[in-house]
Structure formats: structure tokens, C-alpha cells
C-alpha positions as CSV (number, residue, x, y, z in Angstrom):
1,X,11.0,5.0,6.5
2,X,7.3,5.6,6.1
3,X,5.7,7.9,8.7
4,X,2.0,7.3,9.4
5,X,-0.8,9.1,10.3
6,X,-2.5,8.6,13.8
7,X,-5.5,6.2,13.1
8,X,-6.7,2.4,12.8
9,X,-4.5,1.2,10.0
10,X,-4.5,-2.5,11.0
11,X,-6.5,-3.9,7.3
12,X,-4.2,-3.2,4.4
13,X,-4.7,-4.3,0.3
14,X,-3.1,-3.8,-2.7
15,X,-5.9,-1.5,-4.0
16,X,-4.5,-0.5,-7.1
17,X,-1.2,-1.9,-9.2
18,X,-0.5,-1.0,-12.8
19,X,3.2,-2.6,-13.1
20,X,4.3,1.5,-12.3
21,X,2.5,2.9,-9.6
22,X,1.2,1.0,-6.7
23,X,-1.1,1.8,-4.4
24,X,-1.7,0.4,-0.9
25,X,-5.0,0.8,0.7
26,X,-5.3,0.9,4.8
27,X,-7.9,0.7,7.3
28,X,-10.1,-0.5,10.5
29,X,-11.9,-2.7,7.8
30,X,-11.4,-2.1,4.2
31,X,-15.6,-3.8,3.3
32,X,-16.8,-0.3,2.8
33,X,-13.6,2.3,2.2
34,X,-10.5,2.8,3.9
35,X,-9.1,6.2,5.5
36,X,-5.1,6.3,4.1
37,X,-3.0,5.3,1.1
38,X,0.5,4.8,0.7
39,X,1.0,5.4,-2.9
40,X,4.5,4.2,-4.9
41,X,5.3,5.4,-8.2
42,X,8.1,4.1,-10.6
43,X,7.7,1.0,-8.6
44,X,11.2,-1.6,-9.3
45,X,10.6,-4.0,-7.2
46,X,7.6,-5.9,-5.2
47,X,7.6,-8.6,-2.8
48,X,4.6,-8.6,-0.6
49,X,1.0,-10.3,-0.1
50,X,-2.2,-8.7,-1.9
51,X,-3.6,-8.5,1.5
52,X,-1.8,-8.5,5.1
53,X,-2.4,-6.9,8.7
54,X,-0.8,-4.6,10.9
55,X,2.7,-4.2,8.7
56,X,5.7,-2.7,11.2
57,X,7.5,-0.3,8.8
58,X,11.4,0.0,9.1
59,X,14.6,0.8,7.3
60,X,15.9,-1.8,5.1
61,X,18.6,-3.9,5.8
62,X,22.1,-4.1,4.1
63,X,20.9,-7.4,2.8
64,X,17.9,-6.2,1.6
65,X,19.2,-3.7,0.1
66,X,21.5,-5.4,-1.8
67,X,18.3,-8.4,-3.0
68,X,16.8,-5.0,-4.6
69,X,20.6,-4.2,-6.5
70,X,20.6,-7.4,-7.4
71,X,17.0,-7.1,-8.8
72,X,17.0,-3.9,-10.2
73,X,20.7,-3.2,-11.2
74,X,20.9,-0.2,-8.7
75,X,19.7,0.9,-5.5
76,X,16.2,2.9,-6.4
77,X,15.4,6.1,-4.5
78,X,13.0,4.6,-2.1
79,X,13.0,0.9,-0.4
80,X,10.5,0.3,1.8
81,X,11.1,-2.9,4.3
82,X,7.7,-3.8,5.8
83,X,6.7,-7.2,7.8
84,X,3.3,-8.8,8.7
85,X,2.5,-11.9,10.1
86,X,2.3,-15.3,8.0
87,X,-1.1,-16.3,7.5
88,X,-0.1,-19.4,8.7
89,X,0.8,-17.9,12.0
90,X,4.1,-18.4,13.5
91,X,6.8,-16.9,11.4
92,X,7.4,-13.1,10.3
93,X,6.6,-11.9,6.5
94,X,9.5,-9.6,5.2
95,X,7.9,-7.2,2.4
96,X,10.1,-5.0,0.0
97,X,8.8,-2.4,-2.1
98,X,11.4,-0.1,-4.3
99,X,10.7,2.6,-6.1
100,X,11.0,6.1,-7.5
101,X,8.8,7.9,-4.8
102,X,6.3,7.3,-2.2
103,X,3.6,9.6,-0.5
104,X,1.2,9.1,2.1
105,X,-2.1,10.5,1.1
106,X,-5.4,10.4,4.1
107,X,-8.2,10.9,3.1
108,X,-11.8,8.8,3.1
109,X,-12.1,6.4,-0.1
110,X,-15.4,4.4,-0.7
111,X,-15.6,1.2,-2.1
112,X,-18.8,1.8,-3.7
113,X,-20.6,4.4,-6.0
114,X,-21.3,6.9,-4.0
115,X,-23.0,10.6,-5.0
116,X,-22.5,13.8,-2.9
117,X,-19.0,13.4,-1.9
118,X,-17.7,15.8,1.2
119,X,-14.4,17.8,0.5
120,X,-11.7,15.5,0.9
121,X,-13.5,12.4,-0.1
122,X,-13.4,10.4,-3.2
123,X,-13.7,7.0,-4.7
124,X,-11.6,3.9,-5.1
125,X,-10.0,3.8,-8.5
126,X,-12.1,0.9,-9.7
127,X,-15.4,2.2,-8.8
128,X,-17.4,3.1,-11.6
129,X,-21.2,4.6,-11.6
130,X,-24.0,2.3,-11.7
131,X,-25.7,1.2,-15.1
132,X,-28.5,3.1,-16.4
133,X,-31.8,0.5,-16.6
């Protein structure tokens, strides 16, 4: 099961998702950057919304387990069981995510170009400088 950092990590996004790794961005509010990723590599299997609030990690169940086999054709290092609530309201969301490996990586991200960064920062992975006029 995933172990987080202390801190406000109620806004989460898919940030970043190249059919290997995936990376899941988290934060008070993700307009501007976001202060911790959870970042899965040799990724198997995905069920889960682009965007979604205050997920409640736990283990996987049997059942779950065996929907990734099924998937996959054997049970990957790491399955991660996640759920949010619907956007509907109401009813529980069930997330899967398996995979090769996961790490939890803090740290401050920006959004935006940004100049001068502070040891430990850096920049989303789809931020590019601005265009020379």
C-alpha cells in the first residue's frame, strides 16, 4: 500500500501518462503546481478517472487482484487499489493501477514557465519556455 507524506493532498490528476510510466500529480489545488507525485513505471494495468479527490489508498482485494490476472496474465509487482467519490455523488469509485514499481516523490512542481528555481523545485513535464518574439 502507498504511504504518504503529511500534507494537503486532497486535488489529484493524471499529470503525465505515456502507456509505460504514469504519473499522478497531488495537491491543495493543482491551478498553479502541486507539492507530491506518485509515479508508476511498467504500468499493466489502469482503471481510474484523469482527475478525482481525496483517494483512500488500500490493499487490493482477492478479487481485484485476480481482474488484474485476468488482464495482464500474471499478478504484476505492484497493485494499487485506490477509491474516490463518483462525481455524481453517491456511490464509491474503485481505481486499480498495476505495475512494475511505484515511488512517492515530494517535491514543488509548477505549472507554468518559471525561471530561478529553489533546490528541490522543478517543472511539470509539459512545461516548456516561452517563445522568443
Amino acid at each position: 500500500m502507498i504511504e504518504l507524506p503529511e500534507g494537503s493532498w486532497w486535488d489529484w490528476d493524471a499529470l503525465h501518462f505515456d502507456g509505460s510510466q504514469l504519473r499522478l500529480a497531488a495537491g491543495h489545488d493543482l491551478t498553479y503546481h502541486h507539492g507530491l507525485e506518485v509515479v508508476f513505471t511498467d504500468v499493466a494495468y489502469l482503471g481510474c478517472p484523469t482527475q478525482f479527490r481525496d483517494p483512500r489508498f488500500r490493499e487490493p482485494t482477492l478479487d481485484e487482484r485476480a481482474l488484474v490476472r485476468r488482464h495482464v496474465g500474471e499478478e504484476p509487482p505492484v497493485i494499487v487499489a485506490f477509491d474516490v467519490d463518483a462525481p455524481a455523488g453517491g456511490d464509491l469509485l474503485t481505481c486499480l493501477v498495476a505495475a512494475g514499481s511505484v515511488e512517492v516523490v515530494p517535491g514543488l512542481v509548477y505549472r507554468y514557465w518559471r525561471d530561478n528555481l529553489a533546490a528541490g523545485e522543478r517543472l511539470a513535464p509539459h512545461v516548456r519556455p516561452p517563445e522568443q518574439s
